[in-house]
VMD Tcl script that builds the backbone (N, CA, C; Angstrom):
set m [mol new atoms 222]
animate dup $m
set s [atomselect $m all]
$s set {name element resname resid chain x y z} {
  {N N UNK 1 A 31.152 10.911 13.730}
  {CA C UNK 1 A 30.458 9.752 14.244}
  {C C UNK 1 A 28.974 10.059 14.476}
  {N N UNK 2 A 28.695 10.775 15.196}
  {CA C UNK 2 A 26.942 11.578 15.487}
  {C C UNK 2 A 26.751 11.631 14.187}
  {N N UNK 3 A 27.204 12.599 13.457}
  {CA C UNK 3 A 26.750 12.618 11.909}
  {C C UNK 3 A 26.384 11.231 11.313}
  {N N UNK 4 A 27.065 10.683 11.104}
  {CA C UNK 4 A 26.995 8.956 10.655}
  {C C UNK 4 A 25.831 8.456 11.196}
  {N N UNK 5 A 26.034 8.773 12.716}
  {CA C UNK 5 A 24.530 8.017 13.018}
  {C C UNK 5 A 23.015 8.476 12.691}
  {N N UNK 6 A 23.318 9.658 12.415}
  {CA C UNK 6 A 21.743 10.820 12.182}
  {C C UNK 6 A 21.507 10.409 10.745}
  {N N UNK 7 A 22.350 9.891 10.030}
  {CA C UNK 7 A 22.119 9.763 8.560}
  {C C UNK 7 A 21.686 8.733 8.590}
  {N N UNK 8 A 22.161 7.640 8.799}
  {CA C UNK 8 A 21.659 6.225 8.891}
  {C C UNK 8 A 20.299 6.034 9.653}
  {N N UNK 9 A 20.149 6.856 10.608}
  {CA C UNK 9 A 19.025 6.871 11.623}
  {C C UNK 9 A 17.625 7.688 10.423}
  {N N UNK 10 A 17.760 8.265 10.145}
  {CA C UNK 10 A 17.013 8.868 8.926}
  {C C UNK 10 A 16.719 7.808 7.877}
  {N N UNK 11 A 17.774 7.596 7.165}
  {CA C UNK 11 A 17.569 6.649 6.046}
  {C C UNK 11 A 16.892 5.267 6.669}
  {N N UNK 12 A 17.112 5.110 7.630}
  {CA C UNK 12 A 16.675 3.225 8.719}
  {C C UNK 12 A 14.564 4.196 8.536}
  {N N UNK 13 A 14.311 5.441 9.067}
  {CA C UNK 13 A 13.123 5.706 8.972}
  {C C UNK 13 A 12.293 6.364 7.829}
  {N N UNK 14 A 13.139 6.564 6.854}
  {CA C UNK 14 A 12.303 6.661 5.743}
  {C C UNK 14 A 12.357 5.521 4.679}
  {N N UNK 15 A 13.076 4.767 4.974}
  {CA C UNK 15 A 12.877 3.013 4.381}
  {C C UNK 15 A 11.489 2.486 5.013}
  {N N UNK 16 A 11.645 2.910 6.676}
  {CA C UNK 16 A 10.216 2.018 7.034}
  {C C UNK 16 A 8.897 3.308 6.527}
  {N N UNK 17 A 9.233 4.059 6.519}
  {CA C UNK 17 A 7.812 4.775 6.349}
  {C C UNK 17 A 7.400 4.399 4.841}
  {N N UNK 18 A 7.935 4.268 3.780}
  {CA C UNK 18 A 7.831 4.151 2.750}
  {C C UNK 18 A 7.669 3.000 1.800}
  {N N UNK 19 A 7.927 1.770 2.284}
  {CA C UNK 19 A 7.587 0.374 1.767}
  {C C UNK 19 A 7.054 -0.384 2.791}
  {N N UNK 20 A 6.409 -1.069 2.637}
  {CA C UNK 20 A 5.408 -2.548 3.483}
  {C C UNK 20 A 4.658 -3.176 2.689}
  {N N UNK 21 A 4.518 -4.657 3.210}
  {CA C UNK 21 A 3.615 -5.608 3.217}
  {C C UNK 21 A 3.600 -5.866 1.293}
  {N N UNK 22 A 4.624 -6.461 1.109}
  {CA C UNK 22 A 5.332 -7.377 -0.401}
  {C C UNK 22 A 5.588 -5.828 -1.035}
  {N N UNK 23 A 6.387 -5.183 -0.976}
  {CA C UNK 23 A 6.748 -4.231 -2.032}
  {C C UNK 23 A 5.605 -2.692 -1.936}
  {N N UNK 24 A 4.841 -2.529 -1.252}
  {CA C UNK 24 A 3.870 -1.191 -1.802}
  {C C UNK 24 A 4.625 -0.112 -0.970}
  {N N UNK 25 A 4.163 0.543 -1.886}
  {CA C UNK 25 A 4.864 1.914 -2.168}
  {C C UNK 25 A 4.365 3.325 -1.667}
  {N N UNK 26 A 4.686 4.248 -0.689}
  {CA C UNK 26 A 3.552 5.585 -0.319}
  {C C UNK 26 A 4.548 6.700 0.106}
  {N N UNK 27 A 4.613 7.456 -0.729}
  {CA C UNK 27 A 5.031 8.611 -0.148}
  {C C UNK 27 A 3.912 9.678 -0.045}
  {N N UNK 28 A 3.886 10.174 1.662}
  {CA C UNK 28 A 2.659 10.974 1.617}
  {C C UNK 28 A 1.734 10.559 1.475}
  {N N UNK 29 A 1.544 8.935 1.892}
  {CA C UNK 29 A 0.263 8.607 1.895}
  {C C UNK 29 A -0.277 8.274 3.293}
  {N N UNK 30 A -1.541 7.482 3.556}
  {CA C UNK 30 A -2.049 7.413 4.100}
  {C C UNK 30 A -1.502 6.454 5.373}
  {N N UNK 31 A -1.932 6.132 6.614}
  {CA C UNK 31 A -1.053 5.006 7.233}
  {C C UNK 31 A -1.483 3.663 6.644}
  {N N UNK 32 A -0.238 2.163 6.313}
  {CA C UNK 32 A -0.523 1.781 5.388}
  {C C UNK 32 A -1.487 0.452 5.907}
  {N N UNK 33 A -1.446 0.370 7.301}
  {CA C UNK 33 A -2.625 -0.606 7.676}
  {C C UNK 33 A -3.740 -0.307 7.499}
  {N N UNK 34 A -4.174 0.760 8.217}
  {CA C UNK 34 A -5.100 1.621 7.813}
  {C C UNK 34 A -5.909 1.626 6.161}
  {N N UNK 35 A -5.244 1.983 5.634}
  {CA C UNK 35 A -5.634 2.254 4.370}
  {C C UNK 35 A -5.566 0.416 3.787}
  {N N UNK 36 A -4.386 -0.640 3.540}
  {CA C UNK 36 A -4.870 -1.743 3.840}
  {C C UNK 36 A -6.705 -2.657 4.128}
  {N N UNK 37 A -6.942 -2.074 5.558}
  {CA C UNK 37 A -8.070 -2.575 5.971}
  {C C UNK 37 A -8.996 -2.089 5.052}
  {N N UNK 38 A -8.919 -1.098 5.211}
  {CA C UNK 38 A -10.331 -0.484 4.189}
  {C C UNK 38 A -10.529 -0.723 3.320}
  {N N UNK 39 A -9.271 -1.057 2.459}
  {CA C UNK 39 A -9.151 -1.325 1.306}
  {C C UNK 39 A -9.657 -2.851 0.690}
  {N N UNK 40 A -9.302 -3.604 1.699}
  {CA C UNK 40 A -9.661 -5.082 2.006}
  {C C UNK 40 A -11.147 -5.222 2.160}
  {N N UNK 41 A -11.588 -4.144 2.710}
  {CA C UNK 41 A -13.420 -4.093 3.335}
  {C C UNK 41 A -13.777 -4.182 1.822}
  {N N UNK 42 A -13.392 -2.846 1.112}
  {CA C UNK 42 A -14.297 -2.220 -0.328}
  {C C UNK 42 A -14.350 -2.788 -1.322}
  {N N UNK 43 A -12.640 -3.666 -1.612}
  {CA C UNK 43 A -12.885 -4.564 -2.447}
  {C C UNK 43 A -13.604 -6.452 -2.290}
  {N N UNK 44 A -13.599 -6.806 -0.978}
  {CA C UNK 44 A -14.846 -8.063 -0.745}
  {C C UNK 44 A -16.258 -7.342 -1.157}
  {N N UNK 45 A -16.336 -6.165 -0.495}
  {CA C UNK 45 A -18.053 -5.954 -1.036}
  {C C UNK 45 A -17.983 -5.510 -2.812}
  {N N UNK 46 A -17.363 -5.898 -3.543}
  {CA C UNK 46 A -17.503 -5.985 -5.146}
  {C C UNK 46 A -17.760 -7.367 -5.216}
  {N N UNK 47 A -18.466 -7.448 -6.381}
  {CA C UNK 47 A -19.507 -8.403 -6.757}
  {C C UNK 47 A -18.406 -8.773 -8.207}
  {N N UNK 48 A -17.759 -10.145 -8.048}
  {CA C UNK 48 A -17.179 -10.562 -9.339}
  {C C UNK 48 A -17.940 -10.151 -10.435}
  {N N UNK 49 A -17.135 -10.268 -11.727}
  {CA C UNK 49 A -17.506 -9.623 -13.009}
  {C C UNK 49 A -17.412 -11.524 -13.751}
  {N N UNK 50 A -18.339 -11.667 -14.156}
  {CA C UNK 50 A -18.545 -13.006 -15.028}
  {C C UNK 50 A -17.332 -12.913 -16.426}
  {N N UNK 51 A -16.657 -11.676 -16.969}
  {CA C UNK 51 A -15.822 -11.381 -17.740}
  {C C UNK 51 A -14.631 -11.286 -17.620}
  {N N UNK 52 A -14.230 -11.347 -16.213}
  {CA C UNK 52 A -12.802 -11.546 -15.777}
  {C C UNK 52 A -12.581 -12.389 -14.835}
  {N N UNK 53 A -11.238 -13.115 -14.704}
  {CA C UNK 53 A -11.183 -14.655 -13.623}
  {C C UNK 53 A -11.324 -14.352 -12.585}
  {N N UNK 54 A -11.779 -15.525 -11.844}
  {CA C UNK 54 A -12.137 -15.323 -10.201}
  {C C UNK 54 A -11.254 -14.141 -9.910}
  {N N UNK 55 A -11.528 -13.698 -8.784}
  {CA C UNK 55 A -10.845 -12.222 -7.908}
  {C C UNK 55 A -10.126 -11.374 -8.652}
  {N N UNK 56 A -10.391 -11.286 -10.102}
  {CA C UNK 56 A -9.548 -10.609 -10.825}
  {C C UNK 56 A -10.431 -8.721 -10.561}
  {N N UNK 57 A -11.745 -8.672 -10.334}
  {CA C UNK 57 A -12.484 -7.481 -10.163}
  {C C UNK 57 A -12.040 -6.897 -8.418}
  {N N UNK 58 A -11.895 -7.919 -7.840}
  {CA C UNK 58 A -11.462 -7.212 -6.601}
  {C C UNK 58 A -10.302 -7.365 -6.519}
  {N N UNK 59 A -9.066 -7.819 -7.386}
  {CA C UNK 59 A -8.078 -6.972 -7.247}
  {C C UNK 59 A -7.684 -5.797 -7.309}
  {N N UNK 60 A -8.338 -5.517 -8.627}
  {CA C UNK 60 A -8.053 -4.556 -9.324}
  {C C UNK 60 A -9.169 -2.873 -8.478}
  {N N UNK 61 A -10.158 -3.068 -7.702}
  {CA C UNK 61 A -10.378 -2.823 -6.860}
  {C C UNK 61 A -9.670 -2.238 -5.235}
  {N N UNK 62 A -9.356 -3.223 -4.710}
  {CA C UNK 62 A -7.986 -3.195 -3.820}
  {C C UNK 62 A -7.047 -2.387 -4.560}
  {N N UNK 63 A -6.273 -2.755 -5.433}
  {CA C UNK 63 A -5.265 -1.755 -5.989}
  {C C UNK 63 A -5.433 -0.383 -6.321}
  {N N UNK 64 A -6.983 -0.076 -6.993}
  {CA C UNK 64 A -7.583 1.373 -7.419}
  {C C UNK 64 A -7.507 1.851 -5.698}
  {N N UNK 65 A -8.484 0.983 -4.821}
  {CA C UNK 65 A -8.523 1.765 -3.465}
  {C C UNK 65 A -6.920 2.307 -2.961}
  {N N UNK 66 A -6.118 1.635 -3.203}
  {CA C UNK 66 A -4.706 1.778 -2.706}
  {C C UNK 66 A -4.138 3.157 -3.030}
  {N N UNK 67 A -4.287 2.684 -4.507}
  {CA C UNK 67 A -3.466 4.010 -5.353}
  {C C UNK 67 A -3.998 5.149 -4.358}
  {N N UNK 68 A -5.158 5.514 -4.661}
  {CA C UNK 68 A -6.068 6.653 -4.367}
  {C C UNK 68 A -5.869 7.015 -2.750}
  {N N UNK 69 A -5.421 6.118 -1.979}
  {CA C UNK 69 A -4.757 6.122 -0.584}
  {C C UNK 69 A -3.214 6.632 -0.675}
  {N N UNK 70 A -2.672 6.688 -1.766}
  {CA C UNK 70 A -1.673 6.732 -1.748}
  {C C UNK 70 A -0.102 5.956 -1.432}
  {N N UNK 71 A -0.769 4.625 -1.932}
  {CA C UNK 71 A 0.209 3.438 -2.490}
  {C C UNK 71 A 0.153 2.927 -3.598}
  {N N UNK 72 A 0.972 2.136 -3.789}
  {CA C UNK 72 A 1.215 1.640 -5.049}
  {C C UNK 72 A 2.373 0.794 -5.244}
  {N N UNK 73 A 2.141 -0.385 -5.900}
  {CA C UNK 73 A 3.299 -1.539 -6.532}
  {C C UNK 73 A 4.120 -1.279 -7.411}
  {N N UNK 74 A 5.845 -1.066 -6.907}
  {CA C UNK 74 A 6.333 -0.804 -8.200}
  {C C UNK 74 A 6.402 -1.573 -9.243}
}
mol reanalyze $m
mol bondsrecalc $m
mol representation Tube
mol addrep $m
C-alpha cells in the first residue's frame, strides 16, 4: 500500500513538473512561468516581418525563446 502510494505520488509530480499551459514540454528546463514571461517580453519587442502573416515573426520567436529555455510543443 505505501509502495502504491510513493509511485503514484511521484508519477502525480513528474506529470506536473513536465507539461503546462496547452501541451509544452521541459525536461530540465527552466521554471515554466518564468521562462513564459520572458519569453512573451522578447518576442512583442520583434518588429513584424512584411513577408510573413501578422504575428507569424513573433511566434516563431516565442517558440525559438522557449526551446532555448528548455520547452517545447510536441
Amino acid at each position: 500500500m505505501r509502495l502504491s502510494f510513493l509511485i503514484v505520488l511521484a508519477l502525480a509530480a513528474a506529470g506536473c513538473a513536465t507539461l503546462h499551459d496547452r501541451g509544452w514540454q521541459g525536461s530540465g528546463a527552466e521554471p515554466f512561468d518564468g521562462a513564459k514571461a520572458a519569453c512573451e517580453a522578447e518576442a512583442a519587442a520583434k518588429p513584424e516581418g512584411a513577408a510573413k502573416p501578422e504575428g507569424a515573426a513573433r511566434t516563431e520567436a516565442f517558440e525559438a525563446c522557449m526551446a532555448a529555455k528548455g520547452w517545447r510543443r510536441p
